[in-house]
Structure formats: C-alpha cells, structure tokens
N, C-alpha and C positions, 0 to 999 in steps of 0.2 A: 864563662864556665869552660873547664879543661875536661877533654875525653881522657879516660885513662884503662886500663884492664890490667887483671891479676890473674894470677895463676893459686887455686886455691886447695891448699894440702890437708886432708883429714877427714874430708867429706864423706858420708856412709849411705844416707837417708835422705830423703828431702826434709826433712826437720832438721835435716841440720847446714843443707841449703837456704833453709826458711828465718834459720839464726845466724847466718853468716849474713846476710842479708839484710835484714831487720838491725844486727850491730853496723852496719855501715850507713843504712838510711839513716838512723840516731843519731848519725853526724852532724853537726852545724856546719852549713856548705856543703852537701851533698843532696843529687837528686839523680833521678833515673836508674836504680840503681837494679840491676835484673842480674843475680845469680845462677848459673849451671849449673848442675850436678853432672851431666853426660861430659861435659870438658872439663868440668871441674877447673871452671875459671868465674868471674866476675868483673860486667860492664857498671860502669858509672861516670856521672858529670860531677868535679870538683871547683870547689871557687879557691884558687892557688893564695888567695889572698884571707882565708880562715885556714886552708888545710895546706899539709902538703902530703906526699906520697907516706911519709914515714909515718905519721900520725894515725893514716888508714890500713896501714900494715898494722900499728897495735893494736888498733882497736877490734881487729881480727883476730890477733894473737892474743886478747884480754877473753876470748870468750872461748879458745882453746883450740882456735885453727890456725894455719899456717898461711902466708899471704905475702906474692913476690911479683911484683909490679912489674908490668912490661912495658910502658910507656903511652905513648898517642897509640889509640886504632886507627889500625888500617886492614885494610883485604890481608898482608903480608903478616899478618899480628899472630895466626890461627893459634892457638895456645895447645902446644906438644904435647900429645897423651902421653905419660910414663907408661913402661911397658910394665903392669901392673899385675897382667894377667900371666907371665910369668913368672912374678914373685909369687904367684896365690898358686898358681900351678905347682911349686916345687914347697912351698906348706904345705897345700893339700897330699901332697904323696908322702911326706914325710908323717902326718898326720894318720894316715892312712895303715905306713906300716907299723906303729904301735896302736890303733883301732883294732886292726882284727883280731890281734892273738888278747889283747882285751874283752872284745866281744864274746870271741872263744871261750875264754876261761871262765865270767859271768854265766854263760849257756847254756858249758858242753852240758849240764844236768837235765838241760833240757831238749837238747839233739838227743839225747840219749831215750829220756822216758818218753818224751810225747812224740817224738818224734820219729824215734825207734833207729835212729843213726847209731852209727860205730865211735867210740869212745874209746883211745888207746890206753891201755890198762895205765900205762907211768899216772896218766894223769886222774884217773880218778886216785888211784895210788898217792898222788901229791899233794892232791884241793878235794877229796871229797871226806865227808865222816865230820864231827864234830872234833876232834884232836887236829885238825888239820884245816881249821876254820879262818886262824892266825895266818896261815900262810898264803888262803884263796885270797883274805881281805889284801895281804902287802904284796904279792904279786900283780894285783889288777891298780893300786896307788902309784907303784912304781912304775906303771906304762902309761898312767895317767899324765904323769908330770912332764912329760915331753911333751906330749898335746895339746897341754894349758901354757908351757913355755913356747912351742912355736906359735902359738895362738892368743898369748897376750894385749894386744893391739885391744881385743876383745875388754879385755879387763881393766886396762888402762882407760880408755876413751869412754868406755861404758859408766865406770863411778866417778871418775874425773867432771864429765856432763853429769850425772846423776846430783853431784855433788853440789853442781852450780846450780841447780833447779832448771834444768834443760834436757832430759835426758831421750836418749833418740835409739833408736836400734841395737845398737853395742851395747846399752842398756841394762835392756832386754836380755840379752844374749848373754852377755859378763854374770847379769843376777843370777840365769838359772844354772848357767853351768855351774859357777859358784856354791851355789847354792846345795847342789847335787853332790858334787865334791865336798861338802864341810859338814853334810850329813853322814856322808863317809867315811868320813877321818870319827865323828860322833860316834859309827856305829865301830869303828878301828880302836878306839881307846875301850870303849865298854868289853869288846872281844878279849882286848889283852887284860882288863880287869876281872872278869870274872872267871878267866882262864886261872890266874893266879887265886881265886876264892875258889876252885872247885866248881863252880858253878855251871856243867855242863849245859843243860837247859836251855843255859840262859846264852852261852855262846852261839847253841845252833839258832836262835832267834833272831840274835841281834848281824848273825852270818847272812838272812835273807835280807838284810835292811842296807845292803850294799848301794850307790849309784854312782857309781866312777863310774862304770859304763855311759848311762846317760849324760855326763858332766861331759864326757869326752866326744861323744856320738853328737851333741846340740854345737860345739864349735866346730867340728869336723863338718857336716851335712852345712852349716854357713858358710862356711870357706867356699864348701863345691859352688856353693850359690853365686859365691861372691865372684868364683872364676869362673864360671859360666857367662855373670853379667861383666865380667873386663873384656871377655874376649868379644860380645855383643858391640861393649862400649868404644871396644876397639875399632872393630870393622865401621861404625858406622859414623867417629871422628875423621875417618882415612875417606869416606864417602866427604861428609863435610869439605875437608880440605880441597878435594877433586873438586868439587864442588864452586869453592870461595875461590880459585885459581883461577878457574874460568872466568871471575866478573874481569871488565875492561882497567887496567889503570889510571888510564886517561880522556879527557873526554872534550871534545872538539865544541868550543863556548863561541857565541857571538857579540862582541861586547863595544859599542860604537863603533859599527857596522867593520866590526875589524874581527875575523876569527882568529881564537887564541885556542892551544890545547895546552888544557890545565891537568893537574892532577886530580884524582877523582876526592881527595879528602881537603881541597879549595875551591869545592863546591859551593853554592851557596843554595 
C-alpha cells in the first residue's frame, strides 16, 4: 500500500468532508482513509496496482469536489491553507455595501413609525404611498443582485449537492436565500400587474410581501461566518505547521549492531 494526500477544494461542512471521504473509501484499493476539513486536505493508503492517483482525483470530482495530489507523506507535506479568509473578507464588504441602503429602504417605514427616527423627506417622497410601490420593490431587487452575484458559490454548490442527493450547508443557505428572492420577484410581477388594472389595494399588499432583504441579509450574515472561521482556520493551520516543523527528520536506528541514521518515513 502507497501513502498518499490531497489537497481538497470545495469543502463547507463536515458533510461534505463526510462525502469526500466515503467517495474515496468506495474505492477498490483504498483504506485508512481520514478526511480534514480544518486543512482541507485528505490522508489515505492506495494499492498502485487497482488505483492510481488520477482515478482518486475523479472520483472526488464525480461527487463535486476538487482534489490535487501531493505525493508520499511526509512532516514536509503540510497542505498550504489558501488565503481564503481574504477572498471572504473582500465579498463580505462588497456584500455589505449594497446590504445597508437595502436594509434601509425595506425599513426606513419602520425607523420612522416605531421607532420614531428621522426619515429624509426625498425618500419617503420616492418609496412610500401606494403609487410609488413599483419603485420601493425594483430599487431593493436591484441591490439585491449583486449580493446573490458576489455570493453565488452559495447557489452553485447548494443545488448542484441538493441535486445529487447530498445536500450539506450551501444547501441550506442557496434554498432560503433563493427562496426569499423568488417570492420577491412573485410579489414584483403582481405589483406591476395590478398597478396596470387599477388595483390599488392590491399593490399596497402585495408591497408588504417584499424579502430581498432577507434573501440578501442570510448570504451576507454567512459569509461573516464564513470569514470569521477562515481566519480561526488560518491561525490555527500556521500553529499546526509550527508545530509538524519541529518533529525530527531523521532518526538514529540500530541495525546489526551497526548504527545508521535513516529518514524518519523508512521507518519501520
């Protein structure tokens, strides 16, 4: 049996550590097979004579992750954390600056009444009153659509797993935002419907049954999540490594009464 390790792309959950894992035990010729999530890597023994490297790379990529071999383990092996918490840091604020004036607009009706805050005349002027119901819904759609583009990732890997009968976090996350947003766009066509029938009534109705805000606010508040635990995930890979640095490389053997210094991975 050959030691080997990967480096494993797409991982969110331990469910879906749990399925990267389970598709690689399913191997014929594979055993030992212990998956990460914190390195987002994966250890295993291969028999080179059923499998080889590339075989165990599809079958990672069959169930919708990514998987890039690094050869034999060794101490020297440690599997590089991508700076990860940087890309989520710079969605999140991008995310961020189309959220508030989102939230805002959703709201101000309610800074205003319950809360007894200042509401700048343009804007109730713009988005409040039933004639002006059309405009509150496609001004909060169109701040939406950046949030759900930088936040994709969400939506992709959520119904893509959903799809396979696997579904894990992203899920989750992809269905309600989703979900919140297509109720929206529902309550956005009936607005402009019965705007065109006269139907006041019925616009300031279907005006309260908004939730872009929520569709945007549930990928938002996971990203924070998400960069929160990169930068945890980070500090505590860089510990790791400090760590694995410190075992010895070599190691002083006695072998018919002859001392030899071996390498520590021609152990026995």
């Amino acid at each position: 049996m050959t030691k080997a390790t990967f480096d494993i792309t797409g991982m969110t959950c331990s469910a879906c550590s749990a399925r990267v894992e389970k598709a690689a035990a399913k191997l014929n010729g594979t055993s030992d097979v212990v998956v990460n999530l914190l390195t987002n890597s994966m250890r295993l023994n291969y028999d080179e004579k059923l499998l080889t490297l590339d075989d165990i790379t599809a079958a990672i990529a069959k169930v919708g992750y990514g998987a890039t071999p690094k050869g034999k383990l060794s101490s020297q092996n440690t599997p590089k954390q991508p700076d990860e918490a940087a890309i989520l840091k710079k969605r999140l604020r991008w995310s961020a600056i189309f959220l508030l004036p989102l939230m805002y607009i959703s709201m101000h009706g309610m800074l205003k009444h319950i809360f007894g805050l200042p509401v700048p005349e343009f804007v109730t002027a713009v988005f409040d009153g039933a004639a002006n119901t059309l405009v509150f819904a496609l001004a909060q759609f169109i701040l939406l659509l950046p949030i759900m583009y930088l936040n994709r990732r969400y939506y992709a890997n959520g119904f893509r797993n959903l799809s396979a009968g696997a579904p894990n976090m992203d899920s989750l996350v992809g269905l309600g935002s989703f979900a919140a947003a297509f109720a929206g766009v529902c309550s956005l066509f009936a607005i402009g419907y019965n705007l065109g029938h006269g139907n006041i009534a019925a616009v300031g109705e279907y005006g309260k049954n908004l939730y872009f805000e929520s569709a945007g606010m549930i990928v938002t508040l996971i990203t924070c999540g998400k960069y929160l635990e990169a930068k945890a995930k980070g500090k505590t890979s860089e510990a790791l490594q400090k760590l694995i640095a410190l075992a010895p490389k070599t190691a002083n053997v006695l072998r018919d009464n002859k001392e030899l210094t071996l390498p520590v991975e021609e152990l026995r």
